[in-house]
N, C-alpha and C positions, 0 to 999 in steps of 0.2 A: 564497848563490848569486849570485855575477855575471852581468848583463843586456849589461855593457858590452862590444862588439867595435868592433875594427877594420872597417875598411869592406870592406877585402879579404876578410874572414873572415866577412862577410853570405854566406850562400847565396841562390840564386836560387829556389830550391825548397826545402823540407823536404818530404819525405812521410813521412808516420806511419801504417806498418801495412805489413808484406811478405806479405802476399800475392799472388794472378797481380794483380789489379789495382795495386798498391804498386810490386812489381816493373816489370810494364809500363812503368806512366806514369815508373819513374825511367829505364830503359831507353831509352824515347824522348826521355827531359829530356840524359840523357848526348849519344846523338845528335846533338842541336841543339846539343851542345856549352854546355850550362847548368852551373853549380855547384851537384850534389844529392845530397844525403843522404838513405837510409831510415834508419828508425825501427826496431826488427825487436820485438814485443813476445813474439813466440815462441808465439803461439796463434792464428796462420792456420786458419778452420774447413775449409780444404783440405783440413790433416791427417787428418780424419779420415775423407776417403774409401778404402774398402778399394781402389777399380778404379772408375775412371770411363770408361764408353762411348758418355757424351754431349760430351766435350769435340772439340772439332775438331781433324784431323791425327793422331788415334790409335785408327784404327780397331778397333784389338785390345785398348784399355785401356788407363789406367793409372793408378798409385795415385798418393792425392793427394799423399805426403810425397818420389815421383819428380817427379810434375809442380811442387812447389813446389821442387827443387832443378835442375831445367832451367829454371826463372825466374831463379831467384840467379844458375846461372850463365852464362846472358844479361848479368845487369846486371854480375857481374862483368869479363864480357869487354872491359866499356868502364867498368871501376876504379869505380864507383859505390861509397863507401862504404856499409857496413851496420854500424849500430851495434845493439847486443843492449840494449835498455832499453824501458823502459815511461814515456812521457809521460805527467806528472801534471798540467802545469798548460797551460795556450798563452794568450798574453795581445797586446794591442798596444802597442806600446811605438814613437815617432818615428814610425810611418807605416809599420814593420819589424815581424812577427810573432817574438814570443819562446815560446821551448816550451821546456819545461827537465822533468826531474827530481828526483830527490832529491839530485844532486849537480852535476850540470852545465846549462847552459842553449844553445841554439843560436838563434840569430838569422835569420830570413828575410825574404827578401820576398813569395815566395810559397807559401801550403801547400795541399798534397793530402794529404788524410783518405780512408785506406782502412783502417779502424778494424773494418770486420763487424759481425757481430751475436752474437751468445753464444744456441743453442738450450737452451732449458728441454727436460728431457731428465725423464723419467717414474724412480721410484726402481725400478730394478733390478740384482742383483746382476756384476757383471764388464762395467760398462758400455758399457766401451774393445772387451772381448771379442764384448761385443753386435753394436756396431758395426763393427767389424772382419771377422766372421764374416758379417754383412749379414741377421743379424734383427731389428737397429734401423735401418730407416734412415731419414735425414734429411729427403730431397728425392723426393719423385714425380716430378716432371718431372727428373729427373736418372736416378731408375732405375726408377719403372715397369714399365718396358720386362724392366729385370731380374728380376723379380719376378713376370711374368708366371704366370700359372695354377698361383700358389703359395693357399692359406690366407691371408689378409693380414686381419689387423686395422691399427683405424687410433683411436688415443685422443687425445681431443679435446671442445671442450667445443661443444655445441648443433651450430646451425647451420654451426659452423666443420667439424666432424669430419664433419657430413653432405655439407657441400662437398669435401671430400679422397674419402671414402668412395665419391661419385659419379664421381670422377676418375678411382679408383683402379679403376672397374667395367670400364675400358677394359682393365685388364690382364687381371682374373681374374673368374673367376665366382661366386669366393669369398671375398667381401668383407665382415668384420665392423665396424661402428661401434661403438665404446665412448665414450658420453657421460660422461665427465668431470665434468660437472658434474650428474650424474640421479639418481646411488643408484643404487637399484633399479626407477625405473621414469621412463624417460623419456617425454616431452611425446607426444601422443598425434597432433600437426602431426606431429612427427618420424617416429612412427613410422609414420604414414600414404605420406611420404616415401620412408624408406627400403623400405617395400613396393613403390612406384613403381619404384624402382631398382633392386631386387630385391639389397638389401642388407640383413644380419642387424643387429638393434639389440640394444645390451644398453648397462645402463648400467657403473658405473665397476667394474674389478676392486677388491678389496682389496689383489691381491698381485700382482708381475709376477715371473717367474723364467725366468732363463736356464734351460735344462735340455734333454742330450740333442739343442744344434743347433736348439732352437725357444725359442719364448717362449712360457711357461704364463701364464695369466692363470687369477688362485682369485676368487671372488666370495664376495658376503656369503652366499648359500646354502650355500655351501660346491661348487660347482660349479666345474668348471675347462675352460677353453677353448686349444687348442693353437694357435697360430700359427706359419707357417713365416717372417714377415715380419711386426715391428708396426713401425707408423709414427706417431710421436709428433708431433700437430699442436699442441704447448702453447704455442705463439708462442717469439718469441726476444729476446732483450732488445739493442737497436741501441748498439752503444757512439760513441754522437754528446755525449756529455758535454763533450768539448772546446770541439766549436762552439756547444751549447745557452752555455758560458761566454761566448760572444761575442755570443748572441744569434740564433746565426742559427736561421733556420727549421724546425720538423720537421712531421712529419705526427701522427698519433693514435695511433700505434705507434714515435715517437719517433727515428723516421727522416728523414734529410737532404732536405728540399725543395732541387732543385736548378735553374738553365736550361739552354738546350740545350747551352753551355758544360760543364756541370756546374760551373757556379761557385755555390755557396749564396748566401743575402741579403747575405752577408760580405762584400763587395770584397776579392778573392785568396783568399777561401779556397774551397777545393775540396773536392769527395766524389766519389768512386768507390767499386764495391762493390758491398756486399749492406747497410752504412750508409746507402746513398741506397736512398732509396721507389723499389719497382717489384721486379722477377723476380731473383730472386738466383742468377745464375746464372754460371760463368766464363768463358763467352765472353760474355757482356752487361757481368763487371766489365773484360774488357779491351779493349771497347771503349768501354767510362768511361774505364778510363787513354787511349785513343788520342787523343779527346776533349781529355778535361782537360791535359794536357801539352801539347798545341799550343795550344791557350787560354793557358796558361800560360807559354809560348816568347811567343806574340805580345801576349805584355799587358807583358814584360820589354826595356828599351831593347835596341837591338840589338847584336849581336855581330859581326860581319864578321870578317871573316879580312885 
């Protein structure tokens, strides 16, 4: 795999990841009239919103794999290539960032990492379908709201599930915590807690199953609990491996430490997302891209017309 380019054939930007953050910030690098290319690795966690009624400008919803093809084609409207590949390596090389493949390599000056996060997702059957239907879902502060004065369990382990579980009290009156980590009998802080909050404790299912538009949950008693809505707090794992290779910065869940630039420890490299520490949300990722891209416009000698 060749490193070596022409000077012309430097880019001004690479971003790696199309998501609304990826997308944005190449949208606005086009704009200023930058040299940039995305990355498209084709698993935006966007996709798997059924209907979003917290994004702004669409009051009536919309799913995530529309709202990720009105970002495309934004970028497209101002010729932004999108290439279909998955970045394996990203290195320094002259002062120019190199990111390559398994077959090709692209040369930059400067990159934006809008890479996400991959959610650990609980074993149950037609997962897609789960989700899809929205008796898994992802995000409380995305839908909550949706889910209102539904049945809602919420699996998770200790403290973490009892903090969602408390969140979650805002929507429903019927709110279960399933500690993940307890068996069959959880910590007895916990459970004193979740009496505070006038939430049900129990600990881990053995089984989760789709069925009939709900999620059944079987226990080691052999007991089974219906959920109209469960929400899996199992953390998510931050795909920041690129820039861990450069060294730069994360937090304790492996997440991009960034400044108010969102430039990481990296000089030129970037993160926007749900990769950078803090609320993962997509009006917060596109205002990382708004961010990052003009950081990134004004850190590149200038262009004038």
């Amino acid at each position: 795999m060749s490193t070596s380019a022409p000077l012309d054939d430097v880019l001004d930007c690479l971003v790696i990841g199309a998501g609304p953050a990826g997308l944005t910030a190449a949208t606005y690098l086009a704009r200023y009239r930058r040299k940039v290319m995305v990355i498209d690795g084709g698993s935006s966690r966007a996709r798997w919103i059924p209907a979003s009624h917290n994004c702004p400008g669409f009051p009536f919803g919309v799913a995530g794999n529309d709202l990720l093809q009105r970002f495309r084609a934004q970028a497209d409207e101002f010729a932004v290539p999108i290439v279909p590949t998955r970045i394996d390596t990203l290195t320094r090389e002259g002062g120019d960032f190199v990111a390559g493949d398994s077959r090709h390599s692209w040369r930059a000056r400067q990159v934006i990492l809008a890479t996400g996060v991959v959610d650990r997702l609980p074993e149950i059957n037609d997962v897609e379908q789960a989700i899809a239907s929205g008796v898994l879902r992802l995000c409380a502060v995305c839908d909550g709201y949706e889910a209102r004065d539904e049945v809602i369990g919420v699996l998770g382990p200790g403290d973490v599930v009892m903090g969602h579980a408390e969140f979650l009290r805002t929507f429903s009156r019927q709110v279960t915590a399933l500690d993940s980590q307890a068996g069959d009998a959880p910590a007895e802080a916990l459970r004193q807690r979740a009496d505070a909050g006038g939430i049900v404790l129990r600990g881990a299912p053995v089984r989760l199953t789709l069925r009939d538009g709900a999620c059944h949950a079987t226990f080691a008693d052999g007991s089974c609990e219906r959920f109209d809505t469960l929400y899996p707090v199992l953390g998510a794992d931050a795909q920041s491996a690129l820039a861990r290779a450069l060294h730069a910065g994360v937090d304790e869940s492996g997440e991009l430490r960034v400044d108010s630039s969102m430039q990481t420890s990296v000089a030129g490299l970037y993160a926007i997302g749900d990769v950078v520490s803090g609320l993962n949300q997509i009006s917060v990722a596109v205002g990382h891209a708004a961010l990052a891209a003009t950081a990134v416009h004004r850190q590149l000698p200038p262009n004038k017309r």
